[in-house]
C-alpha positions as a printed NumPy array, in Angstrom:
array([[  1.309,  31.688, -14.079],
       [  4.326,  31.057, -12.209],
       [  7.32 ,  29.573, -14.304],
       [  7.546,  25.755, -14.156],
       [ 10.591,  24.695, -11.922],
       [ 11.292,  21.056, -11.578],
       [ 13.118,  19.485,  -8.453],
       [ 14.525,  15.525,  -9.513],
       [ 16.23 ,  13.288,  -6.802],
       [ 18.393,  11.496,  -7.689],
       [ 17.53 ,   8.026,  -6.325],
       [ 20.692,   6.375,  -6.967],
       [ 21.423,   3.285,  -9.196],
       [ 19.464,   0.106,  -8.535],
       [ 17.907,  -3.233, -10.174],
       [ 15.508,  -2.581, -12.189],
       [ 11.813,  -3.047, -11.445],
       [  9.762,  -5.315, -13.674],
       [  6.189,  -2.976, -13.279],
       [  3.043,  -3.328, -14.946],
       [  2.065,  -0.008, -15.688],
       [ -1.525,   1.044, -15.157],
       [ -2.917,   4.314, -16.867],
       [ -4.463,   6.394, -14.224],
       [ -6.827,   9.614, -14.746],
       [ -8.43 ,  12.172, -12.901],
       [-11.911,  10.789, -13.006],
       [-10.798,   7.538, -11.538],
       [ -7.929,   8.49 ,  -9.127],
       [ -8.06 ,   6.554,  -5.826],
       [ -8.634,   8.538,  -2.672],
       [ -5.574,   8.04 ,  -0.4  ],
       [ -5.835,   6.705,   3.042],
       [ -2.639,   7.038,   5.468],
       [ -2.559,   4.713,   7.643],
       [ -0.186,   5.769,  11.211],
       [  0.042,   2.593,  13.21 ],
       [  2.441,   0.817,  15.887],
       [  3.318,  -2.784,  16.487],
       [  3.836,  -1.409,  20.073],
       [ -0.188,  -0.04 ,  20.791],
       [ -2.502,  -2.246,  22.001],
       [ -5.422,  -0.303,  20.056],
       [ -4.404,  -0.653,  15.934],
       [ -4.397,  -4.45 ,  15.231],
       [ -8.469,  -3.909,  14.168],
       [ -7.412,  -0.887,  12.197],
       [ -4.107,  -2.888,  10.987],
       [ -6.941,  -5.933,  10.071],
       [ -9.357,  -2.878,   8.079],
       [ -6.096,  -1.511,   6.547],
       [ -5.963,  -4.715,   5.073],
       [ -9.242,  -5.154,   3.553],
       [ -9.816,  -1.848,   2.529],
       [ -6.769,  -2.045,   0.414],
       [ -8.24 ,  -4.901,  -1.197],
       [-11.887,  -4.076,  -2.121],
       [-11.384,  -1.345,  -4.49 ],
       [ -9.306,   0.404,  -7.158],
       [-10.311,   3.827,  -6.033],
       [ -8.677,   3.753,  -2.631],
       [ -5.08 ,   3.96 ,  -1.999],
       [ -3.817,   2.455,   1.205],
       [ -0.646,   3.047,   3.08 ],
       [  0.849,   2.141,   6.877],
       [  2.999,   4.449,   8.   ],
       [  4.2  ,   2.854,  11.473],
       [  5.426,   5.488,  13.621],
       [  8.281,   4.969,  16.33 ],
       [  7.095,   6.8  ,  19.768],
       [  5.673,   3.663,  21.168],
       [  8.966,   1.822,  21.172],
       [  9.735,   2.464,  25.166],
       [  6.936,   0.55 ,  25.976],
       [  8.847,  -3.068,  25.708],
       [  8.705,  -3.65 ,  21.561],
       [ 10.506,  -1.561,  18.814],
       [  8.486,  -1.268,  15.894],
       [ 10.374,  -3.367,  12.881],
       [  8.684,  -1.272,  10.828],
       [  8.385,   1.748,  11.908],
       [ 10.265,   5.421,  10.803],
       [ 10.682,   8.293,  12.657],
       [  9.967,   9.807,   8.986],
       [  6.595,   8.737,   9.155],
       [  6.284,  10.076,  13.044],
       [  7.622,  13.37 ,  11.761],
       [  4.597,  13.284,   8.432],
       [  2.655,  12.614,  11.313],
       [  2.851,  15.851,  13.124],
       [  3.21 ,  17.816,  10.185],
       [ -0.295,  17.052,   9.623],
       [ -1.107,  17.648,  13.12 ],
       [  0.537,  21.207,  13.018],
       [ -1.032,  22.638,   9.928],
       [ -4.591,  21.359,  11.013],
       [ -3.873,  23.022,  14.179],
       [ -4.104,  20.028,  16.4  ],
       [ -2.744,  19.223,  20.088],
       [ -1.464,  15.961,  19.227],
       [ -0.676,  12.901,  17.381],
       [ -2.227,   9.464,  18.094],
       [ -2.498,   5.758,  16.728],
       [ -4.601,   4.295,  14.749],
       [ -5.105,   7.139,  12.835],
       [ -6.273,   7.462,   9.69 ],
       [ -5.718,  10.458,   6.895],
       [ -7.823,  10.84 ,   4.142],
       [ -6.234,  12.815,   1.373],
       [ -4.458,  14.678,   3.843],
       [ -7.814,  16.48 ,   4.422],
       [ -9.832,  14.653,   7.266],
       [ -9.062,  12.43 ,   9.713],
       [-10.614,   9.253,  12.079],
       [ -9.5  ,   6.676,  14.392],
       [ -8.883,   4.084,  12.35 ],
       [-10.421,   1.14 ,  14.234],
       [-13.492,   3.144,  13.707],
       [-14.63 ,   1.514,  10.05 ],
       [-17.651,   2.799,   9.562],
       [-16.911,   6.855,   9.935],
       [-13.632,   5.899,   8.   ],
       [-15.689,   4.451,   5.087],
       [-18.158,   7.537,   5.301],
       [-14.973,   9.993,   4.902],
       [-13.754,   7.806,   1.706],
       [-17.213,   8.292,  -0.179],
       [-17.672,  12.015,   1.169],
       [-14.1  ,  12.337,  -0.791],
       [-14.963,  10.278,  -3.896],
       [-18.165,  12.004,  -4.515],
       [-16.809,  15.286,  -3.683],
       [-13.952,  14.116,  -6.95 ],
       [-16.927,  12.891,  -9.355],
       [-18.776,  16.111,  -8.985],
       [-15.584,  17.992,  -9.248],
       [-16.298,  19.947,  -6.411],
       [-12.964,  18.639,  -5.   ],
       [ -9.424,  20.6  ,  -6.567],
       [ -8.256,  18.246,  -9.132],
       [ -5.042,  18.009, -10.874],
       [ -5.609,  15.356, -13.194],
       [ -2.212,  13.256, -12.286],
       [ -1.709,   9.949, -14.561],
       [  0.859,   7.853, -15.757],
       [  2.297,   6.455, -18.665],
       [  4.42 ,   3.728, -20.566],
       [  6.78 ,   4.276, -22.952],
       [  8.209,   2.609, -25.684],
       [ 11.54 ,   2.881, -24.231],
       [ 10.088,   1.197, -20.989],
       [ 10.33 ,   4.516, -19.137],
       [  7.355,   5.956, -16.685],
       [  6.168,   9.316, -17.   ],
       [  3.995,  11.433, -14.731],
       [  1.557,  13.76 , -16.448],
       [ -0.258,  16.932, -14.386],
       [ -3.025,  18.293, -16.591],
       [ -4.816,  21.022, -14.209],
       [ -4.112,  24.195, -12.549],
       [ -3.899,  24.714,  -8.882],
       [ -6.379,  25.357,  -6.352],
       [ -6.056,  26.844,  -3.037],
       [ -2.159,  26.18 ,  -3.212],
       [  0.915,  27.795,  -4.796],
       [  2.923,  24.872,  -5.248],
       [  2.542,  20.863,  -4.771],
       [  4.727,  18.043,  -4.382],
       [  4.934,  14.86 ,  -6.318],
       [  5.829,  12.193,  -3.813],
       [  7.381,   9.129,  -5.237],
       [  6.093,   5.805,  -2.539],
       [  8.024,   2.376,  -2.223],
       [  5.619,  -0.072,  -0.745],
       [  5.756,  -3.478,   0.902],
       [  2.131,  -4.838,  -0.024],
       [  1.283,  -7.246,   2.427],
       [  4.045,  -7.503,   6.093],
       [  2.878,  -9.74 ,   9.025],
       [  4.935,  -9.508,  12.166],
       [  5.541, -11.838,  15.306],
       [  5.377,  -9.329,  17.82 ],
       [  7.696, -10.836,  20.905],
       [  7.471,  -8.179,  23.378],
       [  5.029,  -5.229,  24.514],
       [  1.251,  -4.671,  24.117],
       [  0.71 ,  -6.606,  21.542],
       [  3.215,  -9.717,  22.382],
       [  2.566, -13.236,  20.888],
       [  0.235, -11.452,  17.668],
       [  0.837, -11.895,  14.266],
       [ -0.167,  -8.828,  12.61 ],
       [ -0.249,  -8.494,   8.684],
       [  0.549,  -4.386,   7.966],
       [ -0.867,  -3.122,   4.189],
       [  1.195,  -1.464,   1.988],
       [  3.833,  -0.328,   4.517],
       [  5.708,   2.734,   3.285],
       [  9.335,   1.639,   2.8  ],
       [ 10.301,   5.135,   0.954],
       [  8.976,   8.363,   0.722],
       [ 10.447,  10.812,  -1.974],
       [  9.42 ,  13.734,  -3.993],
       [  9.808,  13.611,  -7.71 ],
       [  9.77 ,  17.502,  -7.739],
       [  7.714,  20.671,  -7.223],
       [  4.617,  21.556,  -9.19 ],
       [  3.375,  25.194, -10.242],
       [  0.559,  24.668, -11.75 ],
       [ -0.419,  24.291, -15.714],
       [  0.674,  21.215, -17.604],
       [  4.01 ,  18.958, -16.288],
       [  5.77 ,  15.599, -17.864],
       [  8.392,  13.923, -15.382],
       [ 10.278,  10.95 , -15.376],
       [  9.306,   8.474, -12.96 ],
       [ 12.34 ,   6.428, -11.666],
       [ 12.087,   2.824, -11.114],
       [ 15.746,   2.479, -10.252],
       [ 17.362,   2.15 ,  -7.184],
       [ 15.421,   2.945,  -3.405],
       [ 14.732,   0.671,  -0.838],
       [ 13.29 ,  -2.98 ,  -2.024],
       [  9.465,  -3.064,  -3.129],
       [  6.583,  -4.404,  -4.67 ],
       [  4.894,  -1.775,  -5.334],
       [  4.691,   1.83 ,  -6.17 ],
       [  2.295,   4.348,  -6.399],
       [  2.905,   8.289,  -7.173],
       [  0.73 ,  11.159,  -4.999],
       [  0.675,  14.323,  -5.386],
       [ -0.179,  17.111,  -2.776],
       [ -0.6  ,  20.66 ,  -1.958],
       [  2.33 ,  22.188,   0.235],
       [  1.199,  24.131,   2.758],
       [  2.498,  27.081,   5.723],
       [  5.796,  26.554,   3.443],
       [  5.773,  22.238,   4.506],
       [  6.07 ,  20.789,   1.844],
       [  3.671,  17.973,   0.368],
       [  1.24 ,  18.28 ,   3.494],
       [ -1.923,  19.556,   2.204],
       [ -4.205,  19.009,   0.321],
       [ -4.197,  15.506,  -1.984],
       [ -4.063,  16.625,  -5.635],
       [ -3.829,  13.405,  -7.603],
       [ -2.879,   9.582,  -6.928],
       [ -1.713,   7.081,  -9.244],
       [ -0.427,   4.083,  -9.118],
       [  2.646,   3.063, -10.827],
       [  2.748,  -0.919,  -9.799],
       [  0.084,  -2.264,  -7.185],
       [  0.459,  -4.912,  -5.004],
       [ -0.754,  -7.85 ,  -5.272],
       [ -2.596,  -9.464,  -2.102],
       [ -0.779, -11.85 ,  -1.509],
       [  2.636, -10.169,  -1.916]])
């Protein structure tokens, strides 16, 4: 086994968050869905509205918008959006081998994708995923979280790896609930309400398989109400881009946030 190298970031010094910390395992990890969207394209406001309700229904189902920026020269910049989240976007694209990007999409544990407007093959690509983890036919790392008496979060891999030499441990800053007055563009004079919008995206460190402890920093990093930890496969030497390894989440949203 490869020897254990960890990566921290320093995330610079901050107020700290009041979280409610929720123990996560492997058997109950929620499948992650990434959702790339615009406020500039006519076509996501249904998958902005499913976004939404899908990040509502269940514990086992981890929801986040990721607006992307290339739809700005069309009359509306995205208020929103990241060119971060544009760039995640064709990652994806290039280690799937894929011609292009497009909006709504939808990533499920970096594995499969769908429009995202398109609920019901969406929905069939969540359960294909969370059977796939309850049989344990799907690579595993057990990721889950935990409180300490000090107040301090830890993350906690259990597993080795599969199909991967390294992972990532992404650390995610979340807006739960965002509605926007578009003015201008496709989409001018809509309100639309954007789940969990990614307002940070950071890894924690590099994984090499076996068992891992690491801090979990609650300081500092763009303003948020919520957080949520994921860990993924690097892959073609990109890092954090493969396969999803284990989810967690650190402080969730509330609905009406």
């Amino acid at each position: 086994m490869k020897i254990l190298r960890k990566l921290l970031l320093g995330l610079g010094v901050g107020v700290v968050l009041s979280v409610g910390v929720q123990e996560s395992s492997a058997e109950t990890r929620p499948v992650l869905v990434e959702l790339f969207t615009s406020q500039g394209c006519s076509s996501c406001p249904p998958a902005d509205e499913f976004a939404v309700r899908l990040s509502e229904e269940a514990d086992n189902v981890l929801v986040v918008s990721m607006p992307v920026d290339y739809w700005d020269y069309l009359g509306w910049k995205d208020t929103l959006a990241s060119p971060e989240y544009a760039d995640r976007q064709r990652l994806y694209a290039a280690v799937q081998r894929k011609s292009r990007v497009y909006t709504p999409q939808m990533m499920v544990d970096g594995q499969e994708d769908a429009v995202g407007s398109r609920e019901s093959v969406v929905r069939q690509i969540v359960e294909r995923r969370r059977r796939a983890l309850a049989s344990g036919s799907s690579a595993d790392a057990g990721l889950r979280i935990s409180h300490e008496a000090d107040g301090s979060v830890q993350a906690h891999v259990s597993s080795g790896l599969v199909g991967a030499d390294s992972a990532t441990l992404w650390l995610v800053r979340l807006r739960g609930q965002v509605p926007v007055d578009i003015g201008r563009g496709e989409n001018r004079g809509r309100t639309v309400t954007y789940a969990n919008v990614v307002r940070e995206m950071v890894p924690l460190g590099s994984w090499y398989g076996g068992g891992w402890t690491i801090g979990v920093p609650l300081e500092g990093g763009e303003a948020s109400d919520g957080i949520a930890l994921i860990l993924q496969a690097d892959k073609e030497g990109r890092r954090g881009i493969g396969q999803v390894l284990g989810t967690a989440w650190v402080k969730r949203p509330s609905p009406a946030s």
